[in-house]
N, C-alpha and C positions, 0 to 999 in steps of 0.2 A: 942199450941193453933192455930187456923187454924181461921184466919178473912178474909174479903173481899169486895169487893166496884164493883159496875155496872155503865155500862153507855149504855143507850139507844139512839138512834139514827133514826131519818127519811132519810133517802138517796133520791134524785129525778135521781133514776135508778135502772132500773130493778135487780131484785135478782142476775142473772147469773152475771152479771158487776162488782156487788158490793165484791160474790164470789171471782172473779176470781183476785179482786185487793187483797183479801188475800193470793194467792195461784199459780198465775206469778210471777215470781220473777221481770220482769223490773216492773211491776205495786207496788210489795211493795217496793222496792227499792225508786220508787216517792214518796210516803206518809209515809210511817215508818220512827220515825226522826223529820216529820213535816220541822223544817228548820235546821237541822242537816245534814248532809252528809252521804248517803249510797248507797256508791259506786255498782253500777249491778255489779259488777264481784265478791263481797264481798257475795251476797247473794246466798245460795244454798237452793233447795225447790226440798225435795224427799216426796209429798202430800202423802200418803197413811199412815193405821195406822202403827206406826213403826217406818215413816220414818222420817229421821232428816232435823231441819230447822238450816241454820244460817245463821246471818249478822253483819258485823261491822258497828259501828257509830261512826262518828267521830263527837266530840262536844266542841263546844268551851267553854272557854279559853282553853289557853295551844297548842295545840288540846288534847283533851284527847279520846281515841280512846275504844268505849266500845268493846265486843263481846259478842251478843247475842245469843241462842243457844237454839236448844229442841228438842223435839221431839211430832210427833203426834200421840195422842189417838182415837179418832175418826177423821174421811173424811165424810163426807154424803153429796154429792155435789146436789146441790148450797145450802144445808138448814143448815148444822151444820158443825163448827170444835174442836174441843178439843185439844189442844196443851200444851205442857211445855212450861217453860220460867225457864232458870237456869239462876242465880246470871253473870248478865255482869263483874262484881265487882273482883269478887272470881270463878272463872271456880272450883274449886273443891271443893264449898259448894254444901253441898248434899242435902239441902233441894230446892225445886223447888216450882214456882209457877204454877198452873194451871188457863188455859186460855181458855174459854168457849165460843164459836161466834155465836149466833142461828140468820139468814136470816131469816124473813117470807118476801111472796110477799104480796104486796099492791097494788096488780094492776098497774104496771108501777114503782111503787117506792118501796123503803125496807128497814125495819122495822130492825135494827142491835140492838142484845141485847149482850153483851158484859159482862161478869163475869170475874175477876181476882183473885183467893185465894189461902190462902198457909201462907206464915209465918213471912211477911214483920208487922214491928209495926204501931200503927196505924200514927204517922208522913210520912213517907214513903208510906204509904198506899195514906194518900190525895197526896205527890208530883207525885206518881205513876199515879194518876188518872186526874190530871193537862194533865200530857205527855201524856198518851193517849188522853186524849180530843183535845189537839192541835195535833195530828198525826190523829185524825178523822176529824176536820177539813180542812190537807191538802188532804185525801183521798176527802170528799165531791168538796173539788174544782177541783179535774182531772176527777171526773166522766164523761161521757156522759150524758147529762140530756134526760130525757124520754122524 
């Protein structure tokens, strides 16, 4: 069964900005995580279809140290990404999430629609969409504002 959960978003910054904080690695590095730890040397970003993303997070207690990982399906810069998301959890569960980012411009600001599905239950599914929400809000706060 294949379920899934969105989050839409206003950004006050242009589409390219918003892009590119997907798709720099020192720029995800500051917002992915939200107040988590992800070290720029941890994260690698080959953007093209094909190419592979990863980063560690470190998260407290303990530290318990995730590894995030994928690869991308679609690049369509600045308007669209399509990306995997495999299990930080278990590196060699073979079921995968997909992760769908569609940018429209708004004239100076931008409009992020965000899709995540695949094969997470639906408890997981709301804590999944908690973390993203507070990693969108650390991205809204490094913007540049328009």
């Amino acid at each position: 069964m294949t379920d899934s959960f969105s989050i839409t978003r206003v950004f006050d910054a242009p589409r390219e900005l918003v892009f590119a904080a997907w798709t720099e690695p020192a720029q995800f590095a500051r917002w992915f995580g939200a107040e988590s730890e992800v070290p720029l040397e941890t994260v690698s970003m080959d953007v093209r279809p094909g190419g592979a993303w990863s980063a560690i997070m470190h998260v407290d207690p303990a530290p318990t140290t995730l590894h995030f990982h994928g690869d991308y399906r679609e690049v369509v810069p600045p308007e669209r990404l399509v990306l995997t998301l495999r299990n930080p959890f278990d590196p060699n569960d073979p079921l995968v999430e997909l992760v769908t980012v569609v940018f429209k411009d708004l004239g100076g600001k931008t409009e992020m629609a965000f899709v995540q599905e695949g094969h997470l239950g639906a408890e997981e599914y709301i804590k999944t969409k908690e973390g993203w929400s507070l990693f969108f809000d650390r991205l809204a706060e490094g913007l540049p504002q328009a």
